[in-house]
C-alpha positions as CSV (number, residue, x, y, z in Angstrom):
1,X,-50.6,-44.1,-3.3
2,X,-49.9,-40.8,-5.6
3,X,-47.3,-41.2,-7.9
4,X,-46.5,-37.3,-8.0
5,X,-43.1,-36.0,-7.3
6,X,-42.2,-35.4,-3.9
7,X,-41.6,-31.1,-3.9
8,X,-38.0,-30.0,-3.3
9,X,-38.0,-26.6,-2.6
10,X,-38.2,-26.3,1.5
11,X,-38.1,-22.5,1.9
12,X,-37.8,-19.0,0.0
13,X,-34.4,-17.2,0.4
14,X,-35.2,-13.8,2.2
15,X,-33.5,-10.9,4.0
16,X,-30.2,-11.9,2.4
17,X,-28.6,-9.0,1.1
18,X,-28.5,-8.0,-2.8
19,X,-24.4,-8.8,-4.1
20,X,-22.2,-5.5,-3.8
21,X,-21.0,-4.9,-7.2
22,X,-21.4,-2.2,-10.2
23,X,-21.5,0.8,-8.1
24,X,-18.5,3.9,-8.7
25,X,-16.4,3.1,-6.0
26,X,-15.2,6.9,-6.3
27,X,-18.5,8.4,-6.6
28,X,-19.8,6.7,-3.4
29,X,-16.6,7.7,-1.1
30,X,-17.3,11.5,0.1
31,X,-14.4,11.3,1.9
32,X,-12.1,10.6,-1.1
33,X,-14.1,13.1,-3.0
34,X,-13.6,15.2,-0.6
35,X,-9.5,14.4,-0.2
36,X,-9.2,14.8,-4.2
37,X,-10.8,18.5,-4.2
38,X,-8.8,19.5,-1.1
39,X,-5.5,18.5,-1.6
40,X,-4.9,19.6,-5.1
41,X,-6.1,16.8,-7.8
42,X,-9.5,17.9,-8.6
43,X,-8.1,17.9,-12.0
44,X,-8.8,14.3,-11.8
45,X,-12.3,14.0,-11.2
46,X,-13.6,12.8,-14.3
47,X,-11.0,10.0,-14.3
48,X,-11.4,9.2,-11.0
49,X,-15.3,8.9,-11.6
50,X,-14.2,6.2,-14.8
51,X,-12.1,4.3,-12.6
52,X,-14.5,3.9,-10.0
53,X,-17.4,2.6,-12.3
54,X,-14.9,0.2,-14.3
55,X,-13.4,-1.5,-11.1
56,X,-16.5,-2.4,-9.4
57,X,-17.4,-4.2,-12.8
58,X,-15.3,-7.3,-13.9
59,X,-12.3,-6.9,-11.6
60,X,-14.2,-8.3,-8.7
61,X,-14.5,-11.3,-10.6
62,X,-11.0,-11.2,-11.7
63,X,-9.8,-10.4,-8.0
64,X,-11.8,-14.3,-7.1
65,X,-10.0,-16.1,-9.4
66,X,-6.6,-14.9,-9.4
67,X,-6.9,-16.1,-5.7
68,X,-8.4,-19.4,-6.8
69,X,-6.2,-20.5,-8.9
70,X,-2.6,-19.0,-7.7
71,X,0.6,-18.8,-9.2
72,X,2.3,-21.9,-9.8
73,X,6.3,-22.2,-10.3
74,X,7.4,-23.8,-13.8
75,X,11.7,-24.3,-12.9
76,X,11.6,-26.4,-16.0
77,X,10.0,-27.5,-19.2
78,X,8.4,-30.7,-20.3
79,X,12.2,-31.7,-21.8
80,X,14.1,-30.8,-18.6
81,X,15.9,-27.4,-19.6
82,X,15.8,-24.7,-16.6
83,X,13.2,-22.1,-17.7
84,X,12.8,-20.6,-13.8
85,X,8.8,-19.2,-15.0
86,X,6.1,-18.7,-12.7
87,X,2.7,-19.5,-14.4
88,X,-0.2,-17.2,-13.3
89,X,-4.3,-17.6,-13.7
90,X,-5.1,-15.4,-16.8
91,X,-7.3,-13.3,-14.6
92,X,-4.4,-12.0,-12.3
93,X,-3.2,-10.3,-15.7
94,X,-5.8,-8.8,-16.4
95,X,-5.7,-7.5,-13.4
96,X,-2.9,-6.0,-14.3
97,X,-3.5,-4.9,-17.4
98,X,-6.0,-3.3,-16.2
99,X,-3.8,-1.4,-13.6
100,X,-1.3,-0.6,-16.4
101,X,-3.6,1.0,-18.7
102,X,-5.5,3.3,-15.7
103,X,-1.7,4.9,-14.7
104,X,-1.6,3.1,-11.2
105,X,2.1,2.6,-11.6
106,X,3.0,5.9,-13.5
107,X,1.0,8.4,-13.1
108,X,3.1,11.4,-11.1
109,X,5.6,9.9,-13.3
110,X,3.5,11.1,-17.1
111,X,1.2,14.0,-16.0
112,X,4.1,15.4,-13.5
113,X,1.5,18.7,-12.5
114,X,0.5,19.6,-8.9
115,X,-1.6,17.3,-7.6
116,X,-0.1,13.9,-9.4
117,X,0.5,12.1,-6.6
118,X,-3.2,12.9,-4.7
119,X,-4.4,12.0,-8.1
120,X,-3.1,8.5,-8.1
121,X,-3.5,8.2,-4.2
122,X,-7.3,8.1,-4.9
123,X,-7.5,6.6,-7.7
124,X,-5.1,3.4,-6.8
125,X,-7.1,3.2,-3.1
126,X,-10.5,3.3,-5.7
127,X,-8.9,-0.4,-7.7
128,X,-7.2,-2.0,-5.3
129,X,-9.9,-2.4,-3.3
130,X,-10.9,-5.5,-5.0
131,X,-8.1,-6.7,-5.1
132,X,-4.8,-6.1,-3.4
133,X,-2.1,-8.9,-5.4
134,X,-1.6,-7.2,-7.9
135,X,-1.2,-3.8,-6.5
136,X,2.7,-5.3,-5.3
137,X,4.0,-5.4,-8.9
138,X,1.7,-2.0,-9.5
139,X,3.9,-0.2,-6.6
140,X,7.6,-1.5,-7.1
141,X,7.2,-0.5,-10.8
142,X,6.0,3.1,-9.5
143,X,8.3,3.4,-6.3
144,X,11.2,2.4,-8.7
145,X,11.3,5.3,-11.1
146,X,12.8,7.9,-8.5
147,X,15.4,5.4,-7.3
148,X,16.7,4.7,-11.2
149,X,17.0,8.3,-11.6
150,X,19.8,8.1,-9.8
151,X,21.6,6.5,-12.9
152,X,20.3,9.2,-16.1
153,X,21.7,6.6,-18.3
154,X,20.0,3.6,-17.0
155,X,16.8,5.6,-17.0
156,X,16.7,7.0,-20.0
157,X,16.4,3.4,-21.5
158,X,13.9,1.7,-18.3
159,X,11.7,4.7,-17.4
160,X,9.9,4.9,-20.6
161,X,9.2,1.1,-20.5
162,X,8.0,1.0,-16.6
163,X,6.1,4.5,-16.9
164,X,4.4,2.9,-20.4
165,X,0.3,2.2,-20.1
166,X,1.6,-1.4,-21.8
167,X,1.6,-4.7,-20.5
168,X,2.9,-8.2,-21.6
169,X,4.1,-10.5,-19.4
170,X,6.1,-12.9,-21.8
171,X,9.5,-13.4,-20.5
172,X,11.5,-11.4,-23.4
173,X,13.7,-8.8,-24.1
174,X,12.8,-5.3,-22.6
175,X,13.4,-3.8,-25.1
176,X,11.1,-6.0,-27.0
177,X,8.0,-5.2,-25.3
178,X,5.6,-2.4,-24.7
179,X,6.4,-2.1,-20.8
180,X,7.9,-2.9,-18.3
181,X,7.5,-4.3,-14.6
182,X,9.9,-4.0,-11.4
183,X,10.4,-6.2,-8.9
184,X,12.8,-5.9,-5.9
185,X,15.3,-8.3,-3.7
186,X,16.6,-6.9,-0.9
187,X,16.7,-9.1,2.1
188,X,18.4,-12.5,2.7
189,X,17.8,-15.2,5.7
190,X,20.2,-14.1,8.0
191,X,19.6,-10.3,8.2
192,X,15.5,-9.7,7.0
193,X,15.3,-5.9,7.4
194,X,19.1,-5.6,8.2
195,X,20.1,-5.5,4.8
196,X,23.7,-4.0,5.9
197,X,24.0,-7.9,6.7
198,X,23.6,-8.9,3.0
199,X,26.4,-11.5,1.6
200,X,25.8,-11.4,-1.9
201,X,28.3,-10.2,-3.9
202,X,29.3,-8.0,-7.1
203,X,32.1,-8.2,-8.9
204,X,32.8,-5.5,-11.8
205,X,33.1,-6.6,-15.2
206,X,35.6,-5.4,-17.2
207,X,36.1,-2.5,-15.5
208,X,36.3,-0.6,-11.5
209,X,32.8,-1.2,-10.6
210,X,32.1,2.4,-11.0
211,X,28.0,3.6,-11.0
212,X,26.3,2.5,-14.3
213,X,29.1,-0.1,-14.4
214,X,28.2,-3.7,-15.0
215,X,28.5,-6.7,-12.1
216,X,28.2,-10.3,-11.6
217,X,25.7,-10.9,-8.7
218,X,26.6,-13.9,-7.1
219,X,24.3,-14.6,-3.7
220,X,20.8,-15.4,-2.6
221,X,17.4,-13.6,-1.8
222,X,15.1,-14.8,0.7
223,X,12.3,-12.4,-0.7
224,X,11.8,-11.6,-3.8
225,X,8.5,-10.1,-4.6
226,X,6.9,-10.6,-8.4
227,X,9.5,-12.8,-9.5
228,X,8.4,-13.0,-13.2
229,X,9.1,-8.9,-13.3
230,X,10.9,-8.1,-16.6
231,X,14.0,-6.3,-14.0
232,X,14.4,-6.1,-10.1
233,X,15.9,-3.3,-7.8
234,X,18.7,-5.3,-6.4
235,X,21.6,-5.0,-3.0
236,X,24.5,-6.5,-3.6
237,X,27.9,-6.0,-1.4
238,X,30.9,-4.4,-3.4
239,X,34.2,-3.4,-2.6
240,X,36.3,-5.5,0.1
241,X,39.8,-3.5,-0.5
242,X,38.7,-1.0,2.4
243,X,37.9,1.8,-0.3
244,X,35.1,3.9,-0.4
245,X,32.9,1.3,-2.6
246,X,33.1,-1.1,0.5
247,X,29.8,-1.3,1.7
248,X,26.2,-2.2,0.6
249,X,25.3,-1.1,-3.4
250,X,22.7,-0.8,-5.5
251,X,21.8,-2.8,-9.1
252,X,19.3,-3.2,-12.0
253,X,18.9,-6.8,-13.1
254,X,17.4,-7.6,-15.8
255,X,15.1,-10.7,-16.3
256,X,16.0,-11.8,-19.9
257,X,19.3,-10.0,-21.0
258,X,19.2,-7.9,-24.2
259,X,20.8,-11.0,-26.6
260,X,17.3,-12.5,-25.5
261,X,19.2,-15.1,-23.1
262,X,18.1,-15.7,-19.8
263,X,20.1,-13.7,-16.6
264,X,21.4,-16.5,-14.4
265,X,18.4,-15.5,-11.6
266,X,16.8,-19.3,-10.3
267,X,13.6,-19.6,-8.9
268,X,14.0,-21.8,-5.6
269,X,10.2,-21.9,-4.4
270,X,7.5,-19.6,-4.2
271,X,6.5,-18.5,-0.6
272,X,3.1,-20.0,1.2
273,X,2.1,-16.7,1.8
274,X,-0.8,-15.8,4.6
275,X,-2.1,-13.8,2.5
276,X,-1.4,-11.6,-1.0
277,X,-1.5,-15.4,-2.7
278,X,-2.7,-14.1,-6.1
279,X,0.8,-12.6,-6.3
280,X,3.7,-14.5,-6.5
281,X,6.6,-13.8,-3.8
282,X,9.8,-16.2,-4.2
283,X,13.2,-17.0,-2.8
284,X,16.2,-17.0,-5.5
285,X,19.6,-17.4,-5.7
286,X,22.1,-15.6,-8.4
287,X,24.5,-17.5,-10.0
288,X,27.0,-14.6,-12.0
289,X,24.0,-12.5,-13.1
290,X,24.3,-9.5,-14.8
291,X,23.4,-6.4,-13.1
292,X,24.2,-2.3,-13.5
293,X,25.1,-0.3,-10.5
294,X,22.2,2.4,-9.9
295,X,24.2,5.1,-7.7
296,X,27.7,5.7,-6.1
297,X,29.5,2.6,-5.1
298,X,28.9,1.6,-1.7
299,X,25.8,3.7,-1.5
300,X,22.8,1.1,-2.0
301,X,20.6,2.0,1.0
302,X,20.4,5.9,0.2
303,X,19.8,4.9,-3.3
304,X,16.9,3.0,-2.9
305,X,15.6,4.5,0.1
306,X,13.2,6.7,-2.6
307,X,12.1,3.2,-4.0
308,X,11.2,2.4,-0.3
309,X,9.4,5.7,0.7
310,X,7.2,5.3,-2.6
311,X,6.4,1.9,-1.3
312,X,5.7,2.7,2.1
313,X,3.3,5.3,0.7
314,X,1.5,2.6,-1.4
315,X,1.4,0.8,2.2
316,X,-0.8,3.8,3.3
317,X,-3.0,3.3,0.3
318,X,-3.7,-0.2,-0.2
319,X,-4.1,-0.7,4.0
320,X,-6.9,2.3,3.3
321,X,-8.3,0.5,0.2
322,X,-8.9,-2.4,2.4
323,X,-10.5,-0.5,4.9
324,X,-13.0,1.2,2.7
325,X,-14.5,-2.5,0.8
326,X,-14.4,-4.0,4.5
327,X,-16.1,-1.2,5.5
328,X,-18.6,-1.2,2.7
329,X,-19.7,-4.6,2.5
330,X,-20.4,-4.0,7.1
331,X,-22.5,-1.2,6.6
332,X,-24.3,-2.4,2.9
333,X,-24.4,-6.2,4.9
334,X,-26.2,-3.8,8.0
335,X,-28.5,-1.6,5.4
336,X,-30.2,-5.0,4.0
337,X,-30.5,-7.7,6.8
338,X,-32.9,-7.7,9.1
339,X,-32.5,-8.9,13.1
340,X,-35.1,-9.0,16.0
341,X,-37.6,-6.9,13.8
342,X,-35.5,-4.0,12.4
343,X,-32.6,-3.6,10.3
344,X,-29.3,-4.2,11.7
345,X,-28.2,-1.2,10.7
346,X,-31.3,0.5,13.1
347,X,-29.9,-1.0,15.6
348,X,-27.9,0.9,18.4
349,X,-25.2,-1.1,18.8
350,X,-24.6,-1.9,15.4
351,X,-24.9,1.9,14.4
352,X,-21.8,2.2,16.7
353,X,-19.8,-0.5,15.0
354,X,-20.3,1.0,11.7
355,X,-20.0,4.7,12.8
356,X,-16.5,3.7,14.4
357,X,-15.1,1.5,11.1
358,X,-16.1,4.9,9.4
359,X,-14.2,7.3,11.1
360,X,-11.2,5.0,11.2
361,X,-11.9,4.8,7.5
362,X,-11.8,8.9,7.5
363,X,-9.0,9.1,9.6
364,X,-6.9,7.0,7.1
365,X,-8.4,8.3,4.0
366,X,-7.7,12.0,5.2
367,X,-4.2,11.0,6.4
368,X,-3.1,9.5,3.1
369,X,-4.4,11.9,0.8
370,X,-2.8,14.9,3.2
371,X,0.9,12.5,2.4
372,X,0.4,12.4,-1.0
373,X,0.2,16.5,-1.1
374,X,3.6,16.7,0.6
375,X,5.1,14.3,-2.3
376,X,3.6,16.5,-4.8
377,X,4.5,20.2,-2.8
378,X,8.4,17.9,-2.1
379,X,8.4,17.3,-6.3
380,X,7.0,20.9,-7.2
381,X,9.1,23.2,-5.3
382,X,12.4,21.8,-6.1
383,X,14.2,24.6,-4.1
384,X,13.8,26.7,-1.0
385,X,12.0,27.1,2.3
386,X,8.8,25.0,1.3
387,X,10.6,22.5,-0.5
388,X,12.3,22.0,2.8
389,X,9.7,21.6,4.8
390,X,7.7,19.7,2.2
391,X,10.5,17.0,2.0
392,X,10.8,17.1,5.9
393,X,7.5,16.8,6.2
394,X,6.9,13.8,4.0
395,X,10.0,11.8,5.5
396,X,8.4,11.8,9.0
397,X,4.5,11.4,8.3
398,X,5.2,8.7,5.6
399,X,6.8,6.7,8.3
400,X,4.0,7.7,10.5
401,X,1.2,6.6,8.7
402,X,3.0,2.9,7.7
403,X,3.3,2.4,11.1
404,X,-0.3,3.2,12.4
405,X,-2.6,3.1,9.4
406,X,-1.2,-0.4,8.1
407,X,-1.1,-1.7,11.7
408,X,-5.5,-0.8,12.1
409,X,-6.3,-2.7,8.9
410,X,-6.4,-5.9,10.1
411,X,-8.1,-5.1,13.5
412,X,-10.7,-3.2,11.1
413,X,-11.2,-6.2,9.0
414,X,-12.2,-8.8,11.6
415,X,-14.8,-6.4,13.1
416,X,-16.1,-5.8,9.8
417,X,-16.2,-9.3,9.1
418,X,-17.8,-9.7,12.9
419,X,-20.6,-7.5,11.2
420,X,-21.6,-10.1,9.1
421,X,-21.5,-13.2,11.3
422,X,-21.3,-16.7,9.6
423,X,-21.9,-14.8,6.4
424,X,-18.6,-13.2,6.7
425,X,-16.4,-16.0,7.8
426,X,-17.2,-18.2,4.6
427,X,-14.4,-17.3,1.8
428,X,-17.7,-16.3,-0.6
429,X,-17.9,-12.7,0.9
430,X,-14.3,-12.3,0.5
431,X,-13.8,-10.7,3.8
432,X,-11.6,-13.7,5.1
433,X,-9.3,-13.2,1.8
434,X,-9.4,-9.3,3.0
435,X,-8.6,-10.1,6.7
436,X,-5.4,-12.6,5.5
437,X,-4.6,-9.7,3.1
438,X,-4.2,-7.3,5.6
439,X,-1.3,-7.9,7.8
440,X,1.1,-7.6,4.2
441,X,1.1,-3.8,4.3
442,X,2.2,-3.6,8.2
443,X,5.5,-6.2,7.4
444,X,6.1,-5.1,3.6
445,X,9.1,-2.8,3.6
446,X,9.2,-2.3,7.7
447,X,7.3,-3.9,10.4
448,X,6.1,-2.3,13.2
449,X,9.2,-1.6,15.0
450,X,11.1,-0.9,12.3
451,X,9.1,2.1,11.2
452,X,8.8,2.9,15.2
453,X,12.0,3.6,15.1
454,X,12.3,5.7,11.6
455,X,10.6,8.1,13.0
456,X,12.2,8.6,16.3
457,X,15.9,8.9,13.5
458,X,13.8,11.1,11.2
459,X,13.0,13.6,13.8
460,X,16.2,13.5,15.7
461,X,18.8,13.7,12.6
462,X,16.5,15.3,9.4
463,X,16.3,19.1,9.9
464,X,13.0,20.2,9.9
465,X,11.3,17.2,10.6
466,X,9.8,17.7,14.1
467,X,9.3,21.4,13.3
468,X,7.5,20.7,10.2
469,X,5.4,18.0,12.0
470,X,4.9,20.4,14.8
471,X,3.2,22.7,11.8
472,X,0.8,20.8,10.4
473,X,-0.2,19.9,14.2
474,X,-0.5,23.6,15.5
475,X,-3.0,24.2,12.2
476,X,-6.0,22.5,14.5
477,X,-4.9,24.1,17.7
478,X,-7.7,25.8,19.0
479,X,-10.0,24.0,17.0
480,X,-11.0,21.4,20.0
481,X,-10.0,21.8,23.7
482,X,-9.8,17.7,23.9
483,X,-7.0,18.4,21.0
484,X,-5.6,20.8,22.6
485,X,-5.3,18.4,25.4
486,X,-4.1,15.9,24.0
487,X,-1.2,17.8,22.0
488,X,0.5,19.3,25.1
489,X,0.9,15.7,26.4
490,X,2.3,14.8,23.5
491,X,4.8,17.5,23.4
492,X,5.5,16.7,27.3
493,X,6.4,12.9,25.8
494,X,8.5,13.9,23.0
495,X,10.5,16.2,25.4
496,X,12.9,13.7,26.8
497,X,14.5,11.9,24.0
498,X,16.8,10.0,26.5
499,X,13.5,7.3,27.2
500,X,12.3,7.9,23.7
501,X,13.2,4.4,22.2
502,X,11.1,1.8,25.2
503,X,8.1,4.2,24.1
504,X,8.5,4.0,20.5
505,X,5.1,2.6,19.5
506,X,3.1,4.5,22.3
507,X,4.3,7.7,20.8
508,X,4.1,7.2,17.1
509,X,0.6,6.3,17.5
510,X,-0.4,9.7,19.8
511,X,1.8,11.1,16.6
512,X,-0.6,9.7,13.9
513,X,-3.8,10.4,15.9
514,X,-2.6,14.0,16.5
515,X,-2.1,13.8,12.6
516,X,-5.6,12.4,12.0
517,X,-7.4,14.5,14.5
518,X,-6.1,17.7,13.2
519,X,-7.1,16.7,9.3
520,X,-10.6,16.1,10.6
521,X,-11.1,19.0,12.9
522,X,-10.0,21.1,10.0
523,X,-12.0,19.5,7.0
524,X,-14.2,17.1,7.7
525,X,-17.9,17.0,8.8
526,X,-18.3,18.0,12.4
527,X,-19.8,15.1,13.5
528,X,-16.7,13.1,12.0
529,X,-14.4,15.4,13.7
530,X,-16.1,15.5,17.2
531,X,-16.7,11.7,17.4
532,X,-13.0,10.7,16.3
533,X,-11.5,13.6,19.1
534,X,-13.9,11.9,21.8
535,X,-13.2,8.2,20.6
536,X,-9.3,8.3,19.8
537,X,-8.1,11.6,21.9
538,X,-10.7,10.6,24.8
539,X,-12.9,8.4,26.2
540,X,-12.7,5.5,23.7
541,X,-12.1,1.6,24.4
542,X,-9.7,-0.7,22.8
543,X,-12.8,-1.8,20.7
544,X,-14.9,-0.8,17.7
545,X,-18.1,0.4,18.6
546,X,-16.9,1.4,22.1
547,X,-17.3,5.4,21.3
548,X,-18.7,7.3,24.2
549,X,-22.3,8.1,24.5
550,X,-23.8,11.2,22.9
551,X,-22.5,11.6,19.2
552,X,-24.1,12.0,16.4
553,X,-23.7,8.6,14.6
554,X,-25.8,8.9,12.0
555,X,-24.1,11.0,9.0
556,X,-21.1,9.1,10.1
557,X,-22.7,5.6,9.1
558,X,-24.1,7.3,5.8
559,X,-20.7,8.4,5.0
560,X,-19.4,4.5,4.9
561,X,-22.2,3.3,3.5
562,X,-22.5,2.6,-0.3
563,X,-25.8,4.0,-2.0
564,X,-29.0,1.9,-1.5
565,X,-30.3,2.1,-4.9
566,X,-26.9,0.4,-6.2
């Protein structure tokens, strides 16, 4: 009998597709190329084109591991005293280092020029596509500055800190430290996104509880997001002597207090998230912690309603962000596998799959770089006609575009996944993480009916809202008889506000498509255009890859398809 080893190699790996890594995630979107140019932050090419290569490098890896190895919750040290510390992997903070030091947080905030906020729209859907955790701590920090400005006082001492490129997440004094990062605790069991039913209280220290004035917060949170922030956007009830401070109002709390002690904030448990489980989300309690009133007494939801809006925008973003790497890895998993003799991506069906994740991709892409101009024109023109119609404008789509955009994310993602088969289901492809990732941006800050109804209150109490939606609508009108179509019954539906409400959702969606549809019909390819009017105006199913016969697929699929040679 032979004595040689019995071989173990039973087969060669073939027709699996090459990883999808180290190619500018900037450079290979037209569509956000496209968006930069058009809406005003060409200025921003160049970094756009560095934060494209650098993401697709090592934060992939990163964006793995902080998911591996999640966030684990420390409420005491080895000898017993409270400490209340959440312990992260250290690739989550290099993550966010990493966001810090590219301006994801800051950047209308530094470089305050036309085009800011379109500059940082791209460039934050370009790095959060690998990873979406991080991008929570990223976009309270942001959405906080306008909401602290409120109080000149209060941000004359925070803003530098949360706008600064620096990043250290030991638990110290701000003031210690070369930045800063917001968190935010708004809602409590019994009232979620009711937050008029809040029941912690705040109780003036030495003094009327005047804004800028310091409190005692006394209460309990049953969200807190990125509890190991260095100081949260808190509400807090004040008043109780039937004065004009009764009410709901808004504070800055501080993780460690400026002696160096820690505030009197407990971690109770971190939340067992669906998804977002890089980042740490917790419920707390307040036990007399010290907090400054940002805004007039009683006034808590108008003051940080900006905090919200800047949030909601993010929504937009990282929902888009997930699109596009979904998207990418369908058609680059389609460009490289071969089925039943051909590429999948030759493949008729399949070509319709990918063209429609494309122009959904478009759509939202278009959509959320045409929002981020209206923050920018809102900021710019501080006065006057257009700054009217700017802010109108931007109070109504931003709601808009939460609603729809953050709502077709995860139906996007399972379809994309779908692209790849068994491939695709297995964590190693990181479309499952994606898919659980999803739903965040459609319940963060207002679920679905929630924002449903903010748009019905924005257009029927902000002036100039429905006219200055009406605007931006009538810009396509003529463009595409479908369109044209399509907008009349939409002005038919909006006509009788009395039956508005039971039709909420149905309308705000025909509201966003209009939206979408007349972006595309004015600036993007025709064959874009044409096959989003006939697939979401017309004769489209509920389905991807149900778009009628007869468009021309092709430069669609090309459009969502990373380069080849990557």
């Amino acid at each position: 009998m032979s004595t040689a080893p019995t071989p173990l190699v039973t087969h060669e790996v073939t027709n699996q597709p090459p990883p999808l890594q180290d190619h500018n995630l900037f450079l290979s979107d037209p569509a956000l190329q496209e968006g930069l140019e058009r809406e005003g932050g060409g200025w921003a090419r160049e970094r756009s084109i560095e934060i494209g290569a650098r993401w697709a490098g090592e934060p992939l890896r990163w964006g793995f591991q902080a998911n591996a190895n999640e966030p684990q919750l420390r409420p005491f040290d080895r000898f017993g005293h409270r400490i209340d510390e959440v312990e992260f992997h250290p690739a989550w903070h290099q993550l966010m280092a990493a966001g810090r030091a590219d301006g994801l947080h800051a950047l209308p905030w530094t470089d305050p020029r036309p085009g800011a906020h379109v500059a940082r729209g791209v460039q934050y859907m370009t790095a959060t596509q690998v990873e979406q955790g991080f991008a929570c701590p990223t976009t309270m920090t942001f959405a906080a500055v306008p909401a602290l400005r409120a109080q000149p006082e209060l941000a004359a001492f925070w803003e530098p800190l949360l706008t600064s490129g620096g990043y250290d997440p030991e638990l110290r004094p701000a003031g210690d430290k070369p930045g800063a990062v917001c968190g935010m605790a708004m809602t409590e069991k019994q009232g979620g996104s009711d937050v008029r039913a809040n029941s912690t209280r705040a109780v003036p220290v030495g003094g009327a509880g005047e804004a800028g004035g310091e409190h005692l917060l006394t209460g309990h949170k049953w969200f807190c997001s990125a509890p190991m922030s260095d100081v949260f956007l808190v509400l807090a009830r004040t008043g109780g002597d039937g004065t004009a401070a009764d009410g709901i109002s808004c504070f800055l709390m501080p993780r460690v207090l400026p002696d160096g002690s820690r505030n009197a904030i407990r971690l109770q448990r971190l939340k067992d998230k669906l998804g977002n489980r890089s980042n740490a989300s917790s419920e707390i309690e307040l036990h007399g912690a010290h907090g400054w009133m940002v805004g007039e007494p009683g006034r808590g939801v108008p003051t940080i309603i900006e905090m919200v809006a800047h949030t909601r925008l993010d929504c937009v973003y990282g929902s888009t962000a997930i699109m596009r790497w979904a998207t990418s890895n369908a058609a680059w998993h389609a460009a490289h596998r071969q089925a039943f003799g051909r590429r999948l991506a030759d493949q008729p069906l399949m070509r319709a799959v990918l063209a429609d994740l494309g122009l959904e991709l478009e759509a939202s892409i278009a959509l959320g770089l045409r929002l981020a101009r209206a923050y920018d024109e809102a900021a710019v023109a501080e006065s006057g006609a257009d700054a009217e119609q700017a802010r109108a404008f931007r109070r109504v789509a931003t709601a808009i575009a939460k609603y729809h955009v953050c709502k077709r994310a995860p139906q996007l993602c399972f379809e994309a996944l779908e692209c790849l088969g068994g491939n695709g289901y297995v964590e190693e492809s990181g479309l499952p993480r994606l898919y659980r990732e999803a739903p965040v941006n459609s319940v963060w800050e207002g679920s679905g009916n929630v924002m449903a109804l903010d748009v019905l209150r924005a257009l029927a109490r902000e002036r100039g809202a429905l006219d200055a939606l009406v605007a931006e609508l009538d810009l396509a009108a003529g463009a595409d008889r479908r369109y044209d179509a399509f907008l009349a019954r939409l002005r038919a539906d909006l006509s009788d506000p009395a039956t508005l409400e039971p039709r909420a959702r149905s309308v705000v969606e025909r509201l966003a498509l209009a939206l979408q549809a007349s972006l595309l019909l004015r600036h993007a390819p025709a064959a874009v255009a044409d096959a989003f009017v006939a697939g979401r105006l017309g004769e489209g199913g509920l389905q991807f890859g149900t778009l009628p016969a007869g468009l021309d697929l092709d430069p669609i699929v090309a459009r969502a398809t990373p380069p080849l040679a990557a």
